[in-house]
N, C-alpha and C positions, 0 to 999 in steps of 0.2 A: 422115368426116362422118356417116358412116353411124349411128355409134356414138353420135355428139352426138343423134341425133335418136333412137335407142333409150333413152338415158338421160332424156332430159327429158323423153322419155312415159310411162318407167318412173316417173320423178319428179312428175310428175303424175296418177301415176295413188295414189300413196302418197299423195301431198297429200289426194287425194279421201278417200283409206279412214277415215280417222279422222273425216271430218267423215258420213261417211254410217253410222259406227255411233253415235255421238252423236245424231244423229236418232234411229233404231231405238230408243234408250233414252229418248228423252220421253217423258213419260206414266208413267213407269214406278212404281208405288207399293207398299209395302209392306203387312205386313198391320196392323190396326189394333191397338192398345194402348190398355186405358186405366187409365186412377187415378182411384180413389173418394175420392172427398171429402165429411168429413163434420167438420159444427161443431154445436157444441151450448152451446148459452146457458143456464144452470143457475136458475131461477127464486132467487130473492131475498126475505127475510121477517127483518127484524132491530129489534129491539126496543133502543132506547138512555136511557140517563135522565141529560138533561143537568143536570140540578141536582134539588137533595131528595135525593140516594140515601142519605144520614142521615138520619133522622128524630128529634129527642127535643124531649119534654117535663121539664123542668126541676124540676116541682114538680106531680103528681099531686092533683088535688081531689078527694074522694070526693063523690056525687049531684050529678055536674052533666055537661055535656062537658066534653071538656078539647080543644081544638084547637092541632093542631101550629101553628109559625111560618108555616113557606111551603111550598106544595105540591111535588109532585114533578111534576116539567118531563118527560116521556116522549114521544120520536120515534117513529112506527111508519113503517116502511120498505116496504115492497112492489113485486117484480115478478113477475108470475104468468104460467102456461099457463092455456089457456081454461077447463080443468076446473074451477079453482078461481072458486066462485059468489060466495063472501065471505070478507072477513079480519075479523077480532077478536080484539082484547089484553084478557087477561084477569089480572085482578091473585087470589091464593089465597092463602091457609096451607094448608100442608102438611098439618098436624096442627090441623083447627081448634077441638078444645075446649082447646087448648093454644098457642095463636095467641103471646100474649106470656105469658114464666115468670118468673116467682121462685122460684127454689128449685121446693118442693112449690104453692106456687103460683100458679096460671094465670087469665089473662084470655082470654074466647072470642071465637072471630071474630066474633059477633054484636055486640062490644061495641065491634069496631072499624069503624067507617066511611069511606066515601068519597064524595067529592065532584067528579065529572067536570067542569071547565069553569062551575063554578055552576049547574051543574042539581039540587043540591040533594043529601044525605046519603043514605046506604042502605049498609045493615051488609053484613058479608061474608059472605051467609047463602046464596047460590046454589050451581045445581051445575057441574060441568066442564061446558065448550062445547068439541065435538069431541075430548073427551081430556083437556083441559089443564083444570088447576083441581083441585079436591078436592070432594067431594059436600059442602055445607055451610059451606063456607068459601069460597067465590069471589064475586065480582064482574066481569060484565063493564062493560068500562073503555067501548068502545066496537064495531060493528059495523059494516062497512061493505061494500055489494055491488060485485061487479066484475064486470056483465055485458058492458062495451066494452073495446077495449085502450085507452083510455085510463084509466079507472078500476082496470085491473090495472095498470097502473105508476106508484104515486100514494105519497103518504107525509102523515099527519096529525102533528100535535103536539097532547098534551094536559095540562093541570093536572091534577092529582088531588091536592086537598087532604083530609086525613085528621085526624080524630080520634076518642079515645076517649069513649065515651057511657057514664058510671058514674052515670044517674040511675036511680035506683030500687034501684043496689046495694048491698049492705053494704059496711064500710067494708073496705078494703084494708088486706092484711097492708102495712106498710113497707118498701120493697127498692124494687129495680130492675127493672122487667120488660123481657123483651127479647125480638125473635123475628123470623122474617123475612118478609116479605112478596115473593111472587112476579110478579114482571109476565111476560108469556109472550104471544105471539100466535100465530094456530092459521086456518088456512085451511080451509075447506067446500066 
């Protein structure tokens, strides 16, 4: 009997052991680890032209205007950081006493116009706004400030109907002239 009552206190005393190091070990914590996390949302500025991006006149009048068909349809897209004050699309020639060519000769940007939304004609005689454009040959198309986050994440559409203004000028060699016109928007 002896032995029964050795063993089952021995046996109780085993049962206990694992429950009082389990205890001991609550609480217990490691040391800390971490991971950097980092996302970054890339500001956004895209210039699209949903219709017009052909332009022709068919038949050239020497001293008068000549007005293209239908305007050129341009999206301006925008989402900014705060920095940026203002956006503006700016339409240029490259080369502007060489705007449109024939051969040896050229028609100047002066002679081509634009017309924002009907607010009325202005040649392409400006200079680059923040960069974009060419001294003499630009036009801005429009301006517009982004001092809220609402106003930095906004998008315009605009008409710009164009024509050529050959009043007052001699008469034109006969050809084709051709050339490109840039639209481009530039944040300040």
């Amino acid at each position: 009997m002896k032995l029964l009552v050795k063993g089952a206190l021995m046996g109780a005393v085993v049962a206990l052991a694992p429950a009082a190091l389990a205890h001991a070990q609550a609480g217990l914590t490691s040391s800390v680890q971490t991971v950097q996390i980092n996302a970054t949302k890339n500001p956004v500025l895209t210039v699209v032209v949903n219709s017009g991006g052909t332009q022709t006149i068919g038949a050239l009048v020497d001293g008068t205007t000549n007005n293209f068909a239908t305007p050129v349809n341009v999206t301006t897209t925008w989402d900014l950081g705060v920095g940026a004050a203002s956006v503006s699309l700016v339409g240029y020639f490259s080369t502007p006493a060489q705007a449109l060519v024939n051969g040896a000769n050229a028609l100047t940007s002066s002679l081509i116009k634009g017309d924002v939304n009907g607010g009325g004609f202005n040649a392409f005689t400006g200079n680059a706004v923040g960069g974009v454009g060419s001294a003499g040959g630009s036009l801005t198309i429009f301006t517009a400030t982004t001092p809220t986050p609402a106003a930095r994440n906004s998008n315009r559409t605009d008409n710009l109907a164009l024509q050529i203004d050959l009043t007052g000028q001699p008469a034109l060699v006969p050809g084709t002239y051709s050339g490109t016109l840039n639209l481009q928007a530039v944040t300040q």
